[in-house]
mmJSON file of the N, C-alpha and C atoms, coordinates in Angstrom:
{"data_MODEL":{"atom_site":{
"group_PDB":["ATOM","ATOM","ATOM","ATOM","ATOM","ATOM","ATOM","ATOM","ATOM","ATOM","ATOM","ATOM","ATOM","ATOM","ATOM","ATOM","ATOM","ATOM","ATOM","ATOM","ATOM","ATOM","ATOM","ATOM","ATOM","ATOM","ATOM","ATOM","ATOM","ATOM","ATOM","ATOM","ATOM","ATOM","ATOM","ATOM","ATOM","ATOM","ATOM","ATOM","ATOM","ATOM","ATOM","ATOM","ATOM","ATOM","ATOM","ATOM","ATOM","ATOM","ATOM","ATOM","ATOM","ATOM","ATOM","ATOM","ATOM","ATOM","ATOM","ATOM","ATOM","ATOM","ATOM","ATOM","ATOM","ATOM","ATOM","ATOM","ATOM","ATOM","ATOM","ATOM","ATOM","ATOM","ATOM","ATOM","ATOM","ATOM","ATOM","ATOM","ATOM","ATOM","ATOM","ATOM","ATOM","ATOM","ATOM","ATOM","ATOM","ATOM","ATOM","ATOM","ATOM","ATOM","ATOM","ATOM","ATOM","ATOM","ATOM","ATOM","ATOM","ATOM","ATOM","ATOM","ATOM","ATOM","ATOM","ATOM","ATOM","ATOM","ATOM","ATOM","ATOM","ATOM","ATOM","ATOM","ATOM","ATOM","ATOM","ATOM","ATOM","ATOM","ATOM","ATOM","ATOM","ATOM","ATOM","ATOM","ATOM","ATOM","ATOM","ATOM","ATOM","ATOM","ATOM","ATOM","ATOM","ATOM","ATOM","ATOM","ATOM","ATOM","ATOM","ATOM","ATOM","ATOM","ATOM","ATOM","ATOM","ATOM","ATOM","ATOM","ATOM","ATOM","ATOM","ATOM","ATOM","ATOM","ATOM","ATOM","ATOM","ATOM","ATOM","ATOM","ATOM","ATOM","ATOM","ATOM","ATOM","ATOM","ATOM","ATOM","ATOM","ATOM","ATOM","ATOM","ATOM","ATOM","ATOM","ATOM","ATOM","ATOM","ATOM","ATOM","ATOM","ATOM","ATOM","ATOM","ATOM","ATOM","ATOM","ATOM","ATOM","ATOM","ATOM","ATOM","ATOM","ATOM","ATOM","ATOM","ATOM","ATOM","ATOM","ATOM","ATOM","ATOM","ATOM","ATOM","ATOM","ATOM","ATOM","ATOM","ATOM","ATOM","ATOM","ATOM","ATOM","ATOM","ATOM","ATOM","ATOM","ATOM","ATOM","ATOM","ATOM","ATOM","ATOM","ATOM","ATOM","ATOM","ATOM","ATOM","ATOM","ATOM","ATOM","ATOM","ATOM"],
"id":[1,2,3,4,5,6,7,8,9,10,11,12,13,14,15,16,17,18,19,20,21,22,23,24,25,26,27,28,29,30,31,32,33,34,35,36,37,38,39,40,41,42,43,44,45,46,47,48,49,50,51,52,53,54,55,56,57,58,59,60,61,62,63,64,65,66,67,68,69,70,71,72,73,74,75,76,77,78,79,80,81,82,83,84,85,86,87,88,89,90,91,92,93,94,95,96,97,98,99,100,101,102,103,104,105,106,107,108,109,110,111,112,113,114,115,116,117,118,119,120,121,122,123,124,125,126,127,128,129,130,131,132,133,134,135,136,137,138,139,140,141,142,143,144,145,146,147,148,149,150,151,152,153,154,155,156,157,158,159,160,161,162,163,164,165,166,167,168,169,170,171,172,173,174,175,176,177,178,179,180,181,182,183,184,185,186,187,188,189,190,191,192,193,194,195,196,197,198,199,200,201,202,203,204,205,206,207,208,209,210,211,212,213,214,215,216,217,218,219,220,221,222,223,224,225,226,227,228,229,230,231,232,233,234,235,236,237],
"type_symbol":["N","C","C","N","C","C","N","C","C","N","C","C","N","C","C","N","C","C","N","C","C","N","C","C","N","C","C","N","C","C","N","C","C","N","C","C","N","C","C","N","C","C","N","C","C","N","C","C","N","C","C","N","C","C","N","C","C","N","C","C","N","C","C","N","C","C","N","C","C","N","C","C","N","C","C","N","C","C","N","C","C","N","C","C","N","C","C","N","C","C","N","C","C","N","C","C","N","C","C","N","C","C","N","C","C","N","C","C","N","C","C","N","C","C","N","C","C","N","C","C","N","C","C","N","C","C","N","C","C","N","C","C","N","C","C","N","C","C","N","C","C","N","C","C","N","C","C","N","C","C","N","C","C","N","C","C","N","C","C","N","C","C","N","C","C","N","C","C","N","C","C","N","C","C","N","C","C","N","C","C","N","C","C","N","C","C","N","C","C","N","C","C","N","C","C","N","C","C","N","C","C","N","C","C","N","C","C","N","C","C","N","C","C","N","C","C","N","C","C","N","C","C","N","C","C","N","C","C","N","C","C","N","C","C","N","C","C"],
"label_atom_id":["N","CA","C","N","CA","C","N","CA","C","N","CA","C","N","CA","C","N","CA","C","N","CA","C","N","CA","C","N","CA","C","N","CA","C","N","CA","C","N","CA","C","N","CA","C","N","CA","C","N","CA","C","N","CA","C","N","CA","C","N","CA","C","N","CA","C","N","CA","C","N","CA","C","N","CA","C","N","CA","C","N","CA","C","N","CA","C","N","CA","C","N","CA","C","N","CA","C","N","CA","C","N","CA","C","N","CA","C","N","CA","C","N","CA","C","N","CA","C","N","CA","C","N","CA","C","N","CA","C","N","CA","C","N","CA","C","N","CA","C","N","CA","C","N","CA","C","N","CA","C","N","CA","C","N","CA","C","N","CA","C","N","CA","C","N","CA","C","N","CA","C","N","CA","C","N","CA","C","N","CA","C","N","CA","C","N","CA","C","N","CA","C","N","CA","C","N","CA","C","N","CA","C","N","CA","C","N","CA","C","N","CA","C","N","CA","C","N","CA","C","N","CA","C","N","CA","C","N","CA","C","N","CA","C","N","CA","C","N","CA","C","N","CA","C","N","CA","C","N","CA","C","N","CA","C","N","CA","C","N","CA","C","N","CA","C","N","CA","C","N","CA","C","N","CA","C"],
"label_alt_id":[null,null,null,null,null,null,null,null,null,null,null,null,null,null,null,null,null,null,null,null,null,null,null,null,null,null,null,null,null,null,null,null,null,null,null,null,null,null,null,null,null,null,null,null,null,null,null,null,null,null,null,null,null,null,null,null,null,null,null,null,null,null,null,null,null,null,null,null,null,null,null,null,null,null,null,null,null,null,null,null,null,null,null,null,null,null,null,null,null,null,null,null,null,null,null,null,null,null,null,null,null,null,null,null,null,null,null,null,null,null,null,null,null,null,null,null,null,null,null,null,null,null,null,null,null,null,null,null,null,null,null,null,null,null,null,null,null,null,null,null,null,null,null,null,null,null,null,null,null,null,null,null,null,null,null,null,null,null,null,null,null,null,null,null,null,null,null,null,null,null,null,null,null,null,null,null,null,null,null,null,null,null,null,null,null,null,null,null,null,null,null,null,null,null,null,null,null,null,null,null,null,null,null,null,null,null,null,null,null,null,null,null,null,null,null,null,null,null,null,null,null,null,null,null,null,null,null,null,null,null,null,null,null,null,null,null,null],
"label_comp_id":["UNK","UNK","UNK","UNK","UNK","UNK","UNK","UNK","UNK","UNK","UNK","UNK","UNK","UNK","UNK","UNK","UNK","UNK","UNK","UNK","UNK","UNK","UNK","UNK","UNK","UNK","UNK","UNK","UNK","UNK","UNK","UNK","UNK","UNK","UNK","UNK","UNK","UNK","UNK","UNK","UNK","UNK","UNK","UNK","UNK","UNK","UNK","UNK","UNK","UNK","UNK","UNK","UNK","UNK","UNK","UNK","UNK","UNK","UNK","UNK","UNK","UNK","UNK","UNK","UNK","UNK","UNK","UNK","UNK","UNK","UNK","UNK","UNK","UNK","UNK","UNK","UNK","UNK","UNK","UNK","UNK","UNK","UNK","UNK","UNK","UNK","UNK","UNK","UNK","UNK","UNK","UNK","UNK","UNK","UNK","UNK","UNK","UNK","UNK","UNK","UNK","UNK","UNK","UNK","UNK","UNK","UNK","UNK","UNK","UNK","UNK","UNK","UNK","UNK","UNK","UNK","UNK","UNK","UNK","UNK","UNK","UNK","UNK","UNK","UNK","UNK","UNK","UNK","UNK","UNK","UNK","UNK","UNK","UNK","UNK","UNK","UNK","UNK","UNK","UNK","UNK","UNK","UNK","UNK","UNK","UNK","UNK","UNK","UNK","UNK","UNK","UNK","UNK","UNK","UNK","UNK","UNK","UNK","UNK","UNK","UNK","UNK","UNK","UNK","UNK","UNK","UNK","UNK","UNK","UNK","UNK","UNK","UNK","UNK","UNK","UNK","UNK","UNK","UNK","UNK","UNK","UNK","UNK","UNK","UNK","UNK","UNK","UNK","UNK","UNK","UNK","UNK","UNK","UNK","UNK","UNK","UNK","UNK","UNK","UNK","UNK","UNK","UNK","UNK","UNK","UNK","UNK","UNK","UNK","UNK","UNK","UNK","UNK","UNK","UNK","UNK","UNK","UNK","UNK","UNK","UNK","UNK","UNK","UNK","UNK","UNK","UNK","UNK","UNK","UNK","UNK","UNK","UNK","UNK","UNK","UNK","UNK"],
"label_asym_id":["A","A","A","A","A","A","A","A","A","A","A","A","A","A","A","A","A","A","A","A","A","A","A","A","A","A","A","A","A","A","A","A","A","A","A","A","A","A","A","A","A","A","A","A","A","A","A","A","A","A","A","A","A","A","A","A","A","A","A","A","A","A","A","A","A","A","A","A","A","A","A","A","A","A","A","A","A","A","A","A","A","A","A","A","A","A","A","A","A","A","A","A","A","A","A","A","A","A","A","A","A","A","A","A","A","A","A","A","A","A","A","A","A","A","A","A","A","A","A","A","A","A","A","A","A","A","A","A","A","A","A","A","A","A","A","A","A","A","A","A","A","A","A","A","A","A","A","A","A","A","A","A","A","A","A","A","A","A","A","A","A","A","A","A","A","A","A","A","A","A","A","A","A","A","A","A","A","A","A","A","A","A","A","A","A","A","A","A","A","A","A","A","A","A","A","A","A","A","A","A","A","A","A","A","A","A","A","A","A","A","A","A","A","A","A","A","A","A","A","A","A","A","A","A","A","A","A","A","A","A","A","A","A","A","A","A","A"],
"label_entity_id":["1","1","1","1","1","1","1","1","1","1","1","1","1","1","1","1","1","1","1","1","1","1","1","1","1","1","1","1","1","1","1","1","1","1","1","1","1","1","1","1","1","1","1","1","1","1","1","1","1","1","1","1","1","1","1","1","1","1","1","1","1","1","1","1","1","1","1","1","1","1","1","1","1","1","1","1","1","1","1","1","1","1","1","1","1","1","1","1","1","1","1","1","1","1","1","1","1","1","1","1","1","1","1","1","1","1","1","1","1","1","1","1","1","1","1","1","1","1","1","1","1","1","1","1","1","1","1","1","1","1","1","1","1","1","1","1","1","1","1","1","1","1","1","1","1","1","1","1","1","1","1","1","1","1","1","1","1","1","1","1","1","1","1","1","1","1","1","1","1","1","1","1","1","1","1","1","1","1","1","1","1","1","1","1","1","1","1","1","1","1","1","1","1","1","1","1","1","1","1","1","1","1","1","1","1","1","1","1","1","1","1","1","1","1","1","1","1","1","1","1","1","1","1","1","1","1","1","1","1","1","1","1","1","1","1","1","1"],
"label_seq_id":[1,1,1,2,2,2,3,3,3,4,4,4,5,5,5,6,6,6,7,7,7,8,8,8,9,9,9,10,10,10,11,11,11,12,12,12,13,13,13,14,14,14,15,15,15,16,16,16,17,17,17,18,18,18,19,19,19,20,20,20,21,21,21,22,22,22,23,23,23,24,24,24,25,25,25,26,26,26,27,27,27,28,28,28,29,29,29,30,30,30,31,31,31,32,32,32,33,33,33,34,34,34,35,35,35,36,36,36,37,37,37,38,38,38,39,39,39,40,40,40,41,41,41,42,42,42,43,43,43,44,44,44,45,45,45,46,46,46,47,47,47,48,48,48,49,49,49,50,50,50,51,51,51,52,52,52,53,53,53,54,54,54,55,55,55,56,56,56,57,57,57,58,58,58,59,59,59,60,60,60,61,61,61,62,62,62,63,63,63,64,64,64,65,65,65,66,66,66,67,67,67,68,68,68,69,69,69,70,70,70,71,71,71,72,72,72,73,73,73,74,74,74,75,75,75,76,76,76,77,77,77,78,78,78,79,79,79],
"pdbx_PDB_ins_code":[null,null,null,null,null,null,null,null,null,null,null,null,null,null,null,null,null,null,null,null,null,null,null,null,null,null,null,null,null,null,null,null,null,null,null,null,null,null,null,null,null,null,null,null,null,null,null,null,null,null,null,null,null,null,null,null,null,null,null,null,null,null,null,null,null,null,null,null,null,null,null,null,null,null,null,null,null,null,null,null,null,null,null,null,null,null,null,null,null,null,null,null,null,null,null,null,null,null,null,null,null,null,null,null,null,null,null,null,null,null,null,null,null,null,null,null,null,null,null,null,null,null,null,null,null,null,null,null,null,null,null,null,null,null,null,null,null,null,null,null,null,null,null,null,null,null,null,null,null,null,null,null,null,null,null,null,null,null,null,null,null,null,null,null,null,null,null,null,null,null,null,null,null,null,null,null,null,null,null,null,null,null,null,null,null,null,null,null,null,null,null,null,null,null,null,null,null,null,null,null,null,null,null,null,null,null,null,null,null,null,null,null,null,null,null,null,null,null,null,null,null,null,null,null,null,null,null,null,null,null,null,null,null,null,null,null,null],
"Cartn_x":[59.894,60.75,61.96,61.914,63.675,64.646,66.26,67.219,67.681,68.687,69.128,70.671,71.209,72.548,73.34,74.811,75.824,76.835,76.688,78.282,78.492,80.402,81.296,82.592,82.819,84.449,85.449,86.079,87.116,88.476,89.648,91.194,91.151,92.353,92.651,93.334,93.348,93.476,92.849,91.813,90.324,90.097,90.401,89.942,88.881,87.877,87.039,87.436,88.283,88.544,89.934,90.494,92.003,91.383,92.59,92.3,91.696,91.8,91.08,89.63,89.34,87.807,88.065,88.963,89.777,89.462,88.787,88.797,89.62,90.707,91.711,92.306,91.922,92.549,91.569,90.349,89.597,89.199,89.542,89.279,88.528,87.845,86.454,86.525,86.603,87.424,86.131,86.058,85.199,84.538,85.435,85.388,84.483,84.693,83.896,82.683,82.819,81.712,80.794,81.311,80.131,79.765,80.351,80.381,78.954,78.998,78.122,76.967,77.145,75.674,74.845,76.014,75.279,74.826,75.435,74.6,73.528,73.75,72.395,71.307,71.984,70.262,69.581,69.793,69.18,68.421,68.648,67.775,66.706,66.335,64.671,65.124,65.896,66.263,67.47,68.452,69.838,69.441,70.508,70.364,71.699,72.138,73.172,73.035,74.396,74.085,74.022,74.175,74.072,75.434,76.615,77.852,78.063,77.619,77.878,76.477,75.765,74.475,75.28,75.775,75.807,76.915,77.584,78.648,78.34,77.659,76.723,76.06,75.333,74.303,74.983,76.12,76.577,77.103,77.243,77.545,76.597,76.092,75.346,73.918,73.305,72.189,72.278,73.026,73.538,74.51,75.009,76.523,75.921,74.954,74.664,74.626,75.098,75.135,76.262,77.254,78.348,79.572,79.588,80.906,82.085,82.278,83.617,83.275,81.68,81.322,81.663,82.184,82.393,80.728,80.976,79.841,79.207,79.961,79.199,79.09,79.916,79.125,77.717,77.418,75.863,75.292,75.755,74.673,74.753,75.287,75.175,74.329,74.183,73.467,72.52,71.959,70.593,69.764,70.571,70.28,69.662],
"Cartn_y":[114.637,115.503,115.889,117.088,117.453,117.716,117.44,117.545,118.664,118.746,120.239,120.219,120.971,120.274,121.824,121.765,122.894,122.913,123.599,124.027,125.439,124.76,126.017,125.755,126.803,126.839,126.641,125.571,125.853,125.646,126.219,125.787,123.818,123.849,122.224,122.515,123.844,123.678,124.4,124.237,124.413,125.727,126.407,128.517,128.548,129.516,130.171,131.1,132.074,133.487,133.412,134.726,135.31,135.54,135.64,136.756,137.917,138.744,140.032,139.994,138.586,138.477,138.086,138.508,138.594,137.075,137.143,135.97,135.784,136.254,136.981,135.387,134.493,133.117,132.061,132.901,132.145,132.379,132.074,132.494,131.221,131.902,131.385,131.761,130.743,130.378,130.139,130.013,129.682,127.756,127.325,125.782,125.636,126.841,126.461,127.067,128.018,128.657,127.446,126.868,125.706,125.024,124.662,123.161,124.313,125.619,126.196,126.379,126.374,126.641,125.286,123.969,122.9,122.604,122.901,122.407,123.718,125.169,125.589,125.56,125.27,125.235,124.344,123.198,121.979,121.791,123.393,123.749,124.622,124.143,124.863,126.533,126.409,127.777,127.749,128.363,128.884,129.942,130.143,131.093,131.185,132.478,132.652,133.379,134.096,134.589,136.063,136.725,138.132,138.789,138.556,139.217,138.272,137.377,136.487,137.288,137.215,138.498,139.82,140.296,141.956,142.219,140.892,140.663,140.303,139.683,139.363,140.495,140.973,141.85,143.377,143.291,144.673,144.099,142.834,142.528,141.648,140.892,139.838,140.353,141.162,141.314,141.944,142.229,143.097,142.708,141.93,140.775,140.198,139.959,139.622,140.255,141.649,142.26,143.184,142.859,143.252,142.993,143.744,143.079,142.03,142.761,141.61,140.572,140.256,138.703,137.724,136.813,135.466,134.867,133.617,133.064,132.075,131.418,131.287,131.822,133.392,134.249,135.007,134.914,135.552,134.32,133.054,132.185,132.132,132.039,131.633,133.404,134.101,135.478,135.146,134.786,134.403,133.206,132.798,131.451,132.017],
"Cartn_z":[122.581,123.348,122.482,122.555,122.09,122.727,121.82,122.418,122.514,123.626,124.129,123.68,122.642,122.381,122.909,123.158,124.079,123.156,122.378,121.442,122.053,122.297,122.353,122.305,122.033,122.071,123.156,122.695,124.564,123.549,124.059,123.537,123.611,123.319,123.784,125.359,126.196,127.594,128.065,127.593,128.309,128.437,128.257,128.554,127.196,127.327,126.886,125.813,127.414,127.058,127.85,126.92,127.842,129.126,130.341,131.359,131.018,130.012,129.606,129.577,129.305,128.154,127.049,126.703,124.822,124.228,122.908,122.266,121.2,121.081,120.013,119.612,120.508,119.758,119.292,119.152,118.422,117.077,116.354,114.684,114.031,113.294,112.431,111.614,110.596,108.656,108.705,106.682,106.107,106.966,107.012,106.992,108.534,109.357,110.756,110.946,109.457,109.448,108.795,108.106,107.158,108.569,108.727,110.4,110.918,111.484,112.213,111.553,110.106,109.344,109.656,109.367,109.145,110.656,111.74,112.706,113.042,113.142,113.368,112.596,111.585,110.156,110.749,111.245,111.685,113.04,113.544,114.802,115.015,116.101,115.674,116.645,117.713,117.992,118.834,118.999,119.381,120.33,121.553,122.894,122.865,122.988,123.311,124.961,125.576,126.589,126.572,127.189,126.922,126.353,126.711,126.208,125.257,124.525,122.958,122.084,122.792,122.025,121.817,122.372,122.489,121.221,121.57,120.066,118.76,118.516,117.118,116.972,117.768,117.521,116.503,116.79,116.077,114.543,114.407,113.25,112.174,112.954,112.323,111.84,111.934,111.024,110.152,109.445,108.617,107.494,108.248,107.644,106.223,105.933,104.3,103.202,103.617,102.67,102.339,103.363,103.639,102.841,102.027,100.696,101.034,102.298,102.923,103.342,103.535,104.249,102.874,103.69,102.77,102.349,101.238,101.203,102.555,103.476,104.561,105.516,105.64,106.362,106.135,104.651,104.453,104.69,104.593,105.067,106.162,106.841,108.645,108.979,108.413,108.805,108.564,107.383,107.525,108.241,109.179,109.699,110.705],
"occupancy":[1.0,1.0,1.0,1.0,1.0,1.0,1.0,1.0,1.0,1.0,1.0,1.0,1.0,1.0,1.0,1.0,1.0,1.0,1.0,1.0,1.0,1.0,1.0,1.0,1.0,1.0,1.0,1.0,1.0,1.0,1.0,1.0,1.0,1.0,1.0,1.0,1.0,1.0,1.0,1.0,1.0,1.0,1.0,1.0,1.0,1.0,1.0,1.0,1.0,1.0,1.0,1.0,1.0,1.0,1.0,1.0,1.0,1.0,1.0,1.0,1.0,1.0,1.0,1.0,1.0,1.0,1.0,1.0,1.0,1.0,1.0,1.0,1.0,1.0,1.0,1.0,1.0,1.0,1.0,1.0,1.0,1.0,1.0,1.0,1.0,1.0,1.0,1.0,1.0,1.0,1.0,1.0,1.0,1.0,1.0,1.0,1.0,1.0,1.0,1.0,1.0,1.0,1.0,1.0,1.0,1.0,1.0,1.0,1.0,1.0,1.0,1.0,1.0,1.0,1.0,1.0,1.0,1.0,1.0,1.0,1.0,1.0,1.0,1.0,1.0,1.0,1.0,1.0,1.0,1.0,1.0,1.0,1.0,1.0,1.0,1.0,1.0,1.0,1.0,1.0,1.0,1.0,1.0,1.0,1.0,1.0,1.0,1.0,1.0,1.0,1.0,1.0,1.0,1.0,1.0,1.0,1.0,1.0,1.0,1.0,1.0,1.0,1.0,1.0,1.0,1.0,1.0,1.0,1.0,1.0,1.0,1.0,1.0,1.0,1.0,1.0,1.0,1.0,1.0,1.0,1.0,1.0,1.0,1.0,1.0,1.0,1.0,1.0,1.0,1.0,1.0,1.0,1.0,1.0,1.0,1.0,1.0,1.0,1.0,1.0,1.0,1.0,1.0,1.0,1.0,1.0,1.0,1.0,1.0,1.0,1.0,1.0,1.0,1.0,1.0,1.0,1.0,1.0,1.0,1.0,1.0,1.0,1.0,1.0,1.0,1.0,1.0,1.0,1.0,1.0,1.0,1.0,1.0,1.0,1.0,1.0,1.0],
"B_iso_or_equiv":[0.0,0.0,0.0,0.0,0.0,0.0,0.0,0.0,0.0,0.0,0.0,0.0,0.0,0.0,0.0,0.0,0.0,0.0,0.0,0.0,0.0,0.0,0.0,0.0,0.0,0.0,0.0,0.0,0.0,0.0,0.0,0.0,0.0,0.0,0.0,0.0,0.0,0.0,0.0,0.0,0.0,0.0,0.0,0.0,0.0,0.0,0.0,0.0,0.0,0.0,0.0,0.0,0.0,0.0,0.0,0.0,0.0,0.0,0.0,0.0,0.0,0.0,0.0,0.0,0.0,0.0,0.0,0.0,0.0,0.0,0.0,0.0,0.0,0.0,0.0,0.0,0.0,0.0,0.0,0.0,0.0,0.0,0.0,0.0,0.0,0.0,0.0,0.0,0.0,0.0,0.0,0.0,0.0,0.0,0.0,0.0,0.0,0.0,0.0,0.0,0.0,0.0,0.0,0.0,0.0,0.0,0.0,0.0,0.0,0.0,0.0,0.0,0.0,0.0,0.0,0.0,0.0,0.0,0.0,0.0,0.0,0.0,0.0,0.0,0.0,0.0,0.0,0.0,0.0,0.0,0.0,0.0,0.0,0.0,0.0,0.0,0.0,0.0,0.0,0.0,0.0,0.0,0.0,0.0,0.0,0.0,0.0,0.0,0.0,0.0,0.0,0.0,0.0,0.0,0.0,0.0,0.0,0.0,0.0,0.0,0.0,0.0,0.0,0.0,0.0,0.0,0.0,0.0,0.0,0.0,0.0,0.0,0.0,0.0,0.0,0.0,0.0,0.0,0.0,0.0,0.0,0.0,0.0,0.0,0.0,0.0,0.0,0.0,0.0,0.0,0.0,0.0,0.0,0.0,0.0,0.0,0.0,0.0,0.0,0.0,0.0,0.0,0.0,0.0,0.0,0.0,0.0,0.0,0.0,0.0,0.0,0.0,0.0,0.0,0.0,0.0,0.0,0.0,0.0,0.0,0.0,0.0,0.0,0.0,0.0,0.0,0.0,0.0,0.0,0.0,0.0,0.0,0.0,0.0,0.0,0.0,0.0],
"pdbx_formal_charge":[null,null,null,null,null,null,null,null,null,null,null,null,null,null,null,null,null,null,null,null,null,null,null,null,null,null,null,null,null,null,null,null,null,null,null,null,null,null,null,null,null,null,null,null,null,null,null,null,null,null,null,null,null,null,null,null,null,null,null,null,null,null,null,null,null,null,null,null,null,null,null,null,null,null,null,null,null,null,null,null,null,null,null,null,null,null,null,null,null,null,null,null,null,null,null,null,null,null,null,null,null,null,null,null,null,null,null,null,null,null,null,null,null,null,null,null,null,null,null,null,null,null,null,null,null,null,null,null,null,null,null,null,null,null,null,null,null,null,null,null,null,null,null,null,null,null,null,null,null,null,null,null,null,null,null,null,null,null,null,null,null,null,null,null,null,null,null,null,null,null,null,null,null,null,null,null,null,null,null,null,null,null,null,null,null,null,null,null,null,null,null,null,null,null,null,null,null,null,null,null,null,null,null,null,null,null,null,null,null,null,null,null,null,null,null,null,null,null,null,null,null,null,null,null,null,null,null,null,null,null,null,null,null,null,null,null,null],
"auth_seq_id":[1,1,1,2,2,2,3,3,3,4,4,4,5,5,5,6,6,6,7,7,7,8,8,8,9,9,9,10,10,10,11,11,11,12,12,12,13,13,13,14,14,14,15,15,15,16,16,16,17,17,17,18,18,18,19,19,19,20,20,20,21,21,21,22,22,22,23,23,23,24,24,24,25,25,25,26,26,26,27,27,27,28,28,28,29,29,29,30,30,30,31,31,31,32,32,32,33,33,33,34,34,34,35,35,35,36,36,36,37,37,37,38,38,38,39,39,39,40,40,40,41,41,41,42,42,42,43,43,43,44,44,44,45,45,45,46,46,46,47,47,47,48,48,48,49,49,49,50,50,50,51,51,51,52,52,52,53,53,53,54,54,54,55,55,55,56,56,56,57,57,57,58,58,58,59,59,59,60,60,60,61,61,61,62,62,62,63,63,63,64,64,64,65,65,65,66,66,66,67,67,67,68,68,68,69,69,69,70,70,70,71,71,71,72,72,72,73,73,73,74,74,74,75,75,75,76,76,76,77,77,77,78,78,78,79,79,79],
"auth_comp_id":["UNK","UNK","UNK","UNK","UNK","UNK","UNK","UNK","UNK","UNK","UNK","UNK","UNK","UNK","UNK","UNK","UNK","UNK","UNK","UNK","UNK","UNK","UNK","UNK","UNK","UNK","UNK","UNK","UNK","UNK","UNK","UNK","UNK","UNK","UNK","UNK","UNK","UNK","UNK","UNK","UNK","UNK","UNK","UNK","UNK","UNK","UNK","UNK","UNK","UNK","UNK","UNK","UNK","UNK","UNK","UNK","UNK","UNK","UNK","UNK","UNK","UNK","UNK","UNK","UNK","UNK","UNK","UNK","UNK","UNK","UNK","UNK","UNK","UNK","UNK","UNK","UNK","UNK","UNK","UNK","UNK","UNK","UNK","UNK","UNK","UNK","UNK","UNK","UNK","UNK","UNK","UNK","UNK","UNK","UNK","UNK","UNK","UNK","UNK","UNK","UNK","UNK","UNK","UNK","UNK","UNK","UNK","UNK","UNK","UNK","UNK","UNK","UNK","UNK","UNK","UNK","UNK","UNK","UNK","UNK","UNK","UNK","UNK","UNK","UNK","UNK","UNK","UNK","UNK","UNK","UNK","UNK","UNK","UNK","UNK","UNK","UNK","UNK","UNK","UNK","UNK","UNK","UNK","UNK","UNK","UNK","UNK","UNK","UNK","UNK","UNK","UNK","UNK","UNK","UNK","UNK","UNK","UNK","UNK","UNK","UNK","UNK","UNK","UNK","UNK","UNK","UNK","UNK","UNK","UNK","UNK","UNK","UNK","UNK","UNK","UNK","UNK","UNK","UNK","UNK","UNK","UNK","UNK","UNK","UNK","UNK","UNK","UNK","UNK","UNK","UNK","UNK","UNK","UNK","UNK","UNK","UNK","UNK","UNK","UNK","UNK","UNK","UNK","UNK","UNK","UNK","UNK","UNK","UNK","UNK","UNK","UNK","UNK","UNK","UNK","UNK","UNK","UNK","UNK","UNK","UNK","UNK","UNK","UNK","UNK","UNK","UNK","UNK","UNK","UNK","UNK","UNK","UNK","UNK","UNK","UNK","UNK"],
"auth_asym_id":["A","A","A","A","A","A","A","A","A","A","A","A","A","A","A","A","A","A","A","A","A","A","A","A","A","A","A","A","A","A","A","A","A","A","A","A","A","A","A","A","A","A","A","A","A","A","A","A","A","A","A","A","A","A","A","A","A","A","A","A","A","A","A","A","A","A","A","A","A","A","A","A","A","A","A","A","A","A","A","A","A","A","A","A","A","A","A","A","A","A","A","A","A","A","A","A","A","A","A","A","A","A","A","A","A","A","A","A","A","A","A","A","A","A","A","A","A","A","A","A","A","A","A","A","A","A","A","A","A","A","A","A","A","A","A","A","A","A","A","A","A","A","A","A","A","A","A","A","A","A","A","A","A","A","A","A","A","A","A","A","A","A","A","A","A","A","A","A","A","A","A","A","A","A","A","A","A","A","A","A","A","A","A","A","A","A","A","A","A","A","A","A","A","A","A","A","A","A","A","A","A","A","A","A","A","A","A","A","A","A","A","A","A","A","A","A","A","A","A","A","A","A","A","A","A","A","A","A","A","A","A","A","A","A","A","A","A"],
"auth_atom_id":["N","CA","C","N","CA","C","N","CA","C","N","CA","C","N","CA","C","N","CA","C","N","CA","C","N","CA","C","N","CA","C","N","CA","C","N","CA","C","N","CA","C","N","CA","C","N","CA","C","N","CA","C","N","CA","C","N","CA","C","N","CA","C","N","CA","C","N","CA","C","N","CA","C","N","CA","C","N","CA","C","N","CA","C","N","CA","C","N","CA","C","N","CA","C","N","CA","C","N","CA","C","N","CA","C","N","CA","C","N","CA","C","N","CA","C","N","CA","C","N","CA","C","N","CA","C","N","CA","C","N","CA","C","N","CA","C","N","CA","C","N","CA","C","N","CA","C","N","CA","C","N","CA","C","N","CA","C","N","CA","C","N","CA","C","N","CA","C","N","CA","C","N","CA","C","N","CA","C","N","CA","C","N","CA","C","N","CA","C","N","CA","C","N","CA","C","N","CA","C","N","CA","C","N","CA","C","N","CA","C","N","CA","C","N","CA","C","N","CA","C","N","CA","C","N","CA","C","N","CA","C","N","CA","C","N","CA","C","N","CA","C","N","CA","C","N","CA","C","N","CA","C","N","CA","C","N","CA","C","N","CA","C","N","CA","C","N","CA","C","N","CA","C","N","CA","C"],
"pdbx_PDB_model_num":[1,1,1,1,1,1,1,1,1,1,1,1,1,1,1,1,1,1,1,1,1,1,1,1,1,1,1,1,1,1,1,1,1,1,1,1,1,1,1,1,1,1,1,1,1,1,1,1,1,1,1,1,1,1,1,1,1,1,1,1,1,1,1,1,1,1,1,1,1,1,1,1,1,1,1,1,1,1,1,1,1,1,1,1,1,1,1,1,1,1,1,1,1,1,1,1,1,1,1,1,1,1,1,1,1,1,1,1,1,1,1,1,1,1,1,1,1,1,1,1,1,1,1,1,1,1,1,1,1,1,1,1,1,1,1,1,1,1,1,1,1,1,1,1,1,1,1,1,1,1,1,1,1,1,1,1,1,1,1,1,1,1,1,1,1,1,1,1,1,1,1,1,1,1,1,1,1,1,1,1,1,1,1,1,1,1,1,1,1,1,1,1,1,1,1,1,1,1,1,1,1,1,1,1,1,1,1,1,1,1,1,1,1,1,1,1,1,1,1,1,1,1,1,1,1,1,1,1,1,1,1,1,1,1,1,1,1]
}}}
């Protein structure tokens, strides 16, 4: 049987998101990008929901070849 593991982001007082939706206080450095490679490489498949899809989707398949992506942003793209 496999495990079902739940990563996400919450502040240290617990919100998601602004009142808006706005994720404007969540920022993702190189260093959380490694943390995310190393735990999704190690999975057999990732679900997001539909408005965390609709957001990747305009950036992330593409993102490896994108001059401004860092080196663990082309890796976490190809993940």
């Amino acid at each position: 049987m496999r495990k079902i593991v739940l990563m996400m982001s919450v502040s240290v007082d617990g919100f998601i998101e602004g009142p808006d939706r706005e994720l404007d206080w969540h920022m993702v450095d190189d260093e959380l990008h490694r943390h995310f490679n190393e735990q999704l490489g190690a999975m057999g498949a990732f679900l997001n929901g539909r408005v965390t899809y609709e957001l990747m989707a305009g950036f992330w398949p593409t993102a490896d070849s994108d001059p401004s992506s860092t080196g663990p942003m082309v890796e976490f793209a190809r993940i």
